[in-house]
C-alpha positions in Angstrom: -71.6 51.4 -2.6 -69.3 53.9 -4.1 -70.7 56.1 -6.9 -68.9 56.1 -10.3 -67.6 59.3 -10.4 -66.0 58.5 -7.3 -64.4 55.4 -8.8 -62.8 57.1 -11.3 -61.4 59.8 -9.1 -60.1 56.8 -6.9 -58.6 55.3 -9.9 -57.0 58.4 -11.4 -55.3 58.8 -7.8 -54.3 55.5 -7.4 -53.0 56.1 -11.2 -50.9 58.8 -9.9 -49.7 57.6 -6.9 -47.8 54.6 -9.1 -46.2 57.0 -11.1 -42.2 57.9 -10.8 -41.6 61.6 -8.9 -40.0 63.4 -11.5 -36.0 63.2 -11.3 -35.6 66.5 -8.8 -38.0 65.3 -6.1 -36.4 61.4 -6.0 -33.4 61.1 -3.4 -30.1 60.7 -4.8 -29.3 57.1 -5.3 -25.7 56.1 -4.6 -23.7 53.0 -6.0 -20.2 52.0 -6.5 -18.2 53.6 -9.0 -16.3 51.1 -12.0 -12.3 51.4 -12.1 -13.3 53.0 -15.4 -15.6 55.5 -13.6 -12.9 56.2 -11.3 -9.8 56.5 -14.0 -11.8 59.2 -15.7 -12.3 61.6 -12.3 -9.1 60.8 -10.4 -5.6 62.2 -11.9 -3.1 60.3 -12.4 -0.8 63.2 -10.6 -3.3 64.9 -7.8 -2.0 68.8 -7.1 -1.3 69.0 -3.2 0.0 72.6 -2.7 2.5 73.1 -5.3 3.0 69.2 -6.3 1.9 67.1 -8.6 1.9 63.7 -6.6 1.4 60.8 -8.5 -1.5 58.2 -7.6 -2.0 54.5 -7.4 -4.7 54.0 -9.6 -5.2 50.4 -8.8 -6.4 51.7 -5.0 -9.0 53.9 -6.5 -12.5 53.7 -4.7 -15.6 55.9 -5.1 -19.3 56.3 -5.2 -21.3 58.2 -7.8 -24.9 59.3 -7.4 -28.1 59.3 -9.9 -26.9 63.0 -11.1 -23.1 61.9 -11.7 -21.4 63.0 -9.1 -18.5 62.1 -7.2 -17.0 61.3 -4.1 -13.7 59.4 -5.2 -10.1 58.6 -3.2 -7.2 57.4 -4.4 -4.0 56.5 -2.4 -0.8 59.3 -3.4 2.9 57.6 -3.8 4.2 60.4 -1.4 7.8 59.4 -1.8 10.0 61.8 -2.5 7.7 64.4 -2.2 7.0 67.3 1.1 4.1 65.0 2.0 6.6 63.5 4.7 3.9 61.3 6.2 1.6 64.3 6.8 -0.8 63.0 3.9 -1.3 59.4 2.3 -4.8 60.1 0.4 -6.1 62.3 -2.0 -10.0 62.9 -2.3 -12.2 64.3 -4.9 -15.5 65.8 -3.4 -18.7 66.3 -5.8 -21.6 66.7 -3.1 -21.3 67.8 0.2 -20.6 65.7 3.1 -19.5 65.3 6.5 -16.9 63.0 7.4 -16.8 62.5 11.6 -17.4 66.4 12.3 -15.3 67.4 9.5 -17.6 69.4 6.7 -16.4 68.9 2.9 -18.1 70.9 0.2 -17.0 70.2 -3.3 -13.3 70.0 -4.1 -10.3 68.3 -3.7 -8.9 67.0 -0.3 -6.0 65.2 1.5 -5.9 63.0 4.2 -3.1 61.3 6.2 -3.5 59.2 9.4 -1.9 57.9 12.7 -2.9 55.4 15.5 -4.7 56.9 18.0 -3.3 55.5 21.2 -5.8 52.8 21.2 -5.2 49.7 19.0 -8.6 49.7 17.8 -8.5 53.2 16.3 -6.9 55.5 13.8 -6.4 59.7 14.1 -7.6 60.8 10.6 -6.8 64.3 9.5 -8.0 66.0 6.4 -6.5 69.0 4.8 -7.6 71.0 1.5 -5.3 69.8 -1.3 -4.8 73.1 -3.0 -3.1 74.9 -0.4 -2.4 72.1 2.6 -5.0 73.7 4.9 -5.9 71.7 8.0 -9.7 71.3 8.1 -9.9 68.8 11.2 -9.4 65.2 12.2 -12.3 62.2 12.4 -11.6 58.8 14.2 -11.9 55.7 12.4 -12.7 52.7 14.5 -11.7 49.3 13.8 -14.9 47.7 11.4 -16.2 44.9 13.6 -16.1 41.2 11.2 -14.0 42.8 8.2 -10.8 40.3 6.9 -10.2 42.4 3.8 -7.7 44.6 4.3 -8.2 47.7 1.6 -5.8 50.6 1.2 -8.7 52.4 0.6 -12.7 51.4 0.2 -15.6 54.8 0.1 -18.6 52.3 0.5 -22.1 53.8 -0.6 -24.4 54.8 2.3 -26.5 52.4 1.6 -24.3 49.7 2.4 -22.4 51.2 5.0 -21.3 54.9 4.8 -17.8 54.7 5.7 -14.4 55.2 4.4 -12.3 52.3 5.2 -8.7 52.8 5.3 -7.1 49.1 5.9 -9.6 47.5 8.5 -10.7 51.0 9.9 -13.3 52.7 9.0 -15.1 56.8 9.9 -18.6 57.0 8.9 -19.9 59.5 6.5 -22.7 61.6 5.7 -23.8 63.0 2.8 -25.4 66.2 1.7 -25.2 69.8 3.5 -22.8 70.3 6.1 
């Protein structure tokens, strides 16, 4: 038999236990970001170097976590401009992440890409957007079962955690580098 005092103290932790952890100690929660969402982060003419390229809204894609930020791409119309193939995406960074091996802390990126000899994969390579800095390259691998073609998808981790450019995708992980 279990004395009263006990019981209460059971209770009382039991009480506790169903309560919510305050926001700080609960894991950022990631979801899909609306168009709307997504017109009011993205420009509508990203700076890359010393350009203002203009972007095609309608391809915007994104995630956006409990605290409100950010990870949002957009394809660029390069034509016209120095881009000349080198770059064909413009991403805005809010949290840290690692794309492939690549780290991104907050800011604004570019990313173009190529086939990588095999069929079944594309060479990635992202630069900073501000001054056309090469940061690396990632591989993104053919996504096994996909039939929508996207220009550009960021899926949230917990669906996926990839970036899927046409029916390729490179995984992703978020926080620090």
């Amino acid at each position: 038999m279990i004395h009263p005092s006990r019981k209460g103290a059971i209770a009382c932790g039991v009480l506790l236990a169903l309560l919510p952890l305050p926001a700080s100690a609960q894991k950022d929660q990631w979801r899909q970001a609306t168009q709307t969402e997504l017109a009011s982060v993205l420009p509508s003419r990203a700076l890359v170097v010393d350009e203002h390229i203009e972007t095609e809204m309608r391809t915007a894609s994104g995630i956006v976590d409990s605290r409100g930020r950010f990870i949002a791409g957009v394809v660029l119309i390069t034509a016209g401009y120095s881009a000349d193939g080198k770059y064909s995406h413009y991403m805005m960074v809010q949290a840290p992440m690692r794309v492939g091996g690549i780290a991104l802390e907050p800011g604004n990126y570019v990313f173009g890409w190529t086939r990588a000899g095999a069929e079944d994969a594309l060479n990635v390579r992202f630069y900073v957007a501000a001054t056309g800095n090469f940061l690396g390259a990632a591989t993104a691998r053919w996504i096994q079962g996909t039939t929508r073609v996207e220009s550009l998808h960021i899926w949230p981790p917990t669906d996926r955690a990839l970036i899927q450019i046409g029916r390729f995708g490179v995984p992703y992980q978020l926080g620090k580098p």
